[in-house]
C-alpha positions as CSV (number, residue, x, y, z in Angstrom):
1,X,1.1,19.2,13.1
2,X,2.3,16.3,10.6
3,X,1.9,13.0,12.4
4,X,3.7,9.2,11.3
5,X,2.7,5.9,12.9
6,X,5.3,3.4,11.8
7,X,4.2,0.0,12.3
8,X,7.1,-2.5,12.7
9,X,7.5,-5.8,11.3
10,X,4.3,-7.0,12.1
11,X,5.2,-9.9,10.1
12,X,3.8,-13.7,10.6
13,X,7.3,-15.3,11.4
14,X,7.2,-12.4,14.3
15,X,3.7,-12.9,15.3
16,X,2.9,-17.0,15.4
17,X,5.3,-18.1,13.0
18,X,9.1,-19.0,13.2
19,X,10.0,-16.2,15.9
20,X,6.8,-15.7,17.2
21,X,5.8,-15.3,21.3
22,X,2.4,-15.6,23.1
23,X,3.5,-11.3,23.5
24,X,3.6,-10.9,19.9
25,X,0.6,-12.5,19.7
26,X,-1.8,-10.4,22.5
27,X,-0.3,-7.3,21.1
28,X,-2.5,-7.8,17.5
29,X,-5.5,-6.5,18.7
30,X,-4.0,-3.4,20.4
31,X,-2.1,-2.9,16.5
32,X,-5.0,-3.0,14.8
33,X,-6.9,-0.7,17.1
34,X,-3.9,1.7,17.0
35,X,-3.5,1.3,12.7
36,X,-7.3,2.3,13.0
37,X,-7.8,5.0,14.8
38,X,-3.9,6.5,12.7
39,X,-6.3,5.8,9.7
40,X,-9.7,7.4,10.7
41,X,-7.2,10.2,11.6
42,X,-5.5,11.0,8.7
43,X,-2.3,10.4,9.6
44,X,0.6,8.7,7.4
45,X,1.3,5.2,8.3
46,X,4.5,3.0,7.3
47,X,4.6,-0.5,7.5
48,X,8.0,-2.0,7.9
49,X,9.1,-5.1,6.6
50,X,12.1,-7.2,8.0
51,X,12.9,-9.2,5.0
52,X,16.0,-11.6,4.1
53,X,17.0,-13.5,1.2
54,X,17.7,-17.1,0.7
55,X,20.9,-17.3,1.8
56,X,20.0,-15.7,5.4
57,X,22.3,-19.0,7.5
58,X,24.9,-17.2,5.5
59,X,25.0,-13.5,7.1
60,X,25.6,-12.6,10.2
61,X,22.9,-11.8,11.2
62,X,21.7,-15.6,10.5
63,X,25.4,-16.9,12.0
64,X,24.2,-15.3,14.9
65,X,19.9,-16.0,14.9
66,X,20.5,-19.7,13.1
67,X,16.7,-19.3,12.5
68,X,15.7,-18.5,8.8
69,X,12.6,-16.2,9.2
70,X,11.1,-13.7,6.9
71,X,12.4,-14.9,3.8
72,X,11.1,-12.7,0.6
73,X,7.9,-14.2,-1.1
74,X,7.3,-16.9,2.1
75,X,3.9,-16.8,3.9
76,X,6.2,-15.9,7.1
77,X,7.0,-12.7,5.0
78,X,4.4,-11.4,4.9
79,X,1.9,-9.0,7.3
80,X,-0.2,-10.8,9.3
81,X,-4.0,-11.2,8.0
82,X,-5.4,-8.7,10.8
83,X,-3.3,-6.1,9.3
84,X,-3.1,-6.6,5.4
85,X,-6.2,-4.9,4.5
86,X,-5.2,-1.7,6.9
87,X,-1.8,-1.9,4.8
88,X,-3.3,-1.0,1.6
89,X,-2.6,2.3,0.4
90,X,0.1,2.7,2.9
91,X,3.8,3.4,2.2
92,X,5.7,-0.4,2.7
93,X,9.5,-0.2,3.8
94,X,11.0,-3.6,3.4
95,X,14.6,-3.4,5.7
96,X,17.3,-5.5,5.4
97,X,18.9,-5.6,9.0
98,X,17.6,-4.2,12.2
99,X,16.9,-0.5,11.7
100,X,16.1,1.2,8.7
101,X,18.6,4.5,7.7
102,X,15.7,4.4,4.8
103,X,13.0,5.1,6.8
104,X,15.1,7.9,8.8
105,X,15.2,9.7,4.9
106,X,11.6,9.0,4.0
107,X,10.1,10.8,7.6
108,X,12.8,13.5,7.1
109,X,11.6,14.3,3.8
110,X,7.9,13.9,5.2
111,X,8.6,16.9,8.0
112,X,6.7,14.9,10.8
113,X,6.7,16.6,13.9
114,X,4.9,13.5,15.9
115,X,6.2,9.9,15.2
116,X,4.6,7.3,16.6
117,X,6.4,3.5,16.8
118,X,4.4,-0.1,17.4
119,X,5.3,-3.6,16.2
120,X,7.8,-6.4,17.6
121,X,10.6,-6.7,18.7
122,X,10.6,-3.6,21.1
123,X,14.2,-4.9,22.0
124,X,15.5,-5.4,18.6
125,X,13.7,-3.4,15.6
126,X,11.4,-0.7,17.2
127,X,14.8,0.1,19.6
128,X,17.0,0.6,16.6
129,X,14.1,2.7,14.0
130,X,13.0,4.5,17.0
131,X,16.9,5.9,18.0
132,X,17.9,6.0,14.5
133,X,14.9,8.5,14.0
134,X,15.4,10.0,17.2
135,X,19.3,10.7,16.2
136,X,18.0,12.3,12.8
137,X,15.8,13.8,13.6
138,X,16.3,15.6,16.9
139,X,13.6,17.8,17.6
140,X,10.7,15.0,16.3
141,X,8.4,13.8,18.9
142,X,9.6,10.3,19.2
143,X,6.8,7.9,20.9
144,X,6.8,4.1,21.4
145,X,3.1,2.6,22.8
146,X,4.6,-0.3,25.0
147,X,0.9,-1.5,24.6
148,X,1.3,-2.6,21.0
149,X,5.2,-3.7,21.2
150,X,6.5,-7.2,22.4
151,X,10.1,-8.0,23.0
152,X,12.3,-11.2,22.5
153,X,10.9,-11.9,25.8
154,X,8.9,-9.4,28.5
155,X,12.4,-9.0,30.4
156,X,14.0,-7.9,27.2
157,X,10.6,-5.6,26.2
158,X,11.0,-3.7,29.2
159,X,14.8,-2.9,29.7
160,X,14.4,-1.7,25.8
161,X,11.4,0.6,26.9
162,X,14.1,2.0,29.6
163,X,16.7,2.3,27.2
164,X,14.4,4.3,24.9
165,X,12.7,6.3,27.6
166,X,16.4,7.7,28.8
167,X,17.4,9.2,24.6
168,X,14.0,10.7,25.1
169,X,11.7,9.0,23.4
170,X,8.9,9.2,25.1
171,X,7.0,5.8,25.8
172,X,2.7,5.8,26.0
């Protein structure tokens, strides 16, 4: 059996930067424990990157989120210290809106049978990577560990864990 952990976003703006939440923040440990343990077991990891470009108050996703976060080459770009070391040798995805039709390819191509999801923001980016994968790749075991995600808010983090649990991803 050919097992994925994709870890989402864990970025600094996310974390305790521009964006960040006392959620995002408790979460680290239980990431870093999970990225681990992938590790010791020989499984694939993916680290995904939200990134945007300068002229992010210009899209619509910035017309919308007037916050500029995750800008390419800024310290809130990047992974956050607990996880760059763990990153190394690991396949980086940098995505340029929510979820990633990029990283549905690469797993396809990989054959997983088991793919895990972690990172922030359950209601935003692990939602929309972990039904785009579901939707290509039907008969993957899709799983989300609500442990290691945090939402926009813990409201948000858990109606998005509902919404995922009922396309039948299955949520640890």
């Amino acid at each position: 059996m050919k097992e994925l952990l994709v870890v989402v976003d864990m970025q600094i703006d996310f974390i305790d930067g521009r964006l960040g939440t006392k959620e995002a923040q408790d979460i680290v440990e239980n990431v870093v424990s999970k990225v681990k343990s992938a590790k010791e077991c020989g499984k694939d990891i993916i680290f995904t990157m939200d990134t945007h470009r300068e002229n992010y108050l210009e899209t619509q996703e910035g017309k919308k989120l007037p916050v500029p976060h995750c800008i390419k080459g800024s310290k809130g770009w990047e992974i956050i210290p607990e996880l760059q070391n763990l990153a190394e040798n690991c396949m980086i995805l940098e995505k340029f809106s929510f979820g990633s039709v990029q990283l549905a390819h690469l797993v396809a191509r990989g054959q997983y049978d088991k793919i895990e999801l972690v990172g922030v923001c359950t209601d935003i980016c692990v939602i929309s990577n972990a039904l785009i994968l579901k939707s290509s790749l039907p008969e993957a075991e899709i799983s989300v560990d609500a442990k290691c995600c945090a939402g926009v808010s813990p409201e948000s983090h858990k109606n998005a864990l509902e919404a995922m649990k009922m396309c039948q991803i299955e949520i640890l």
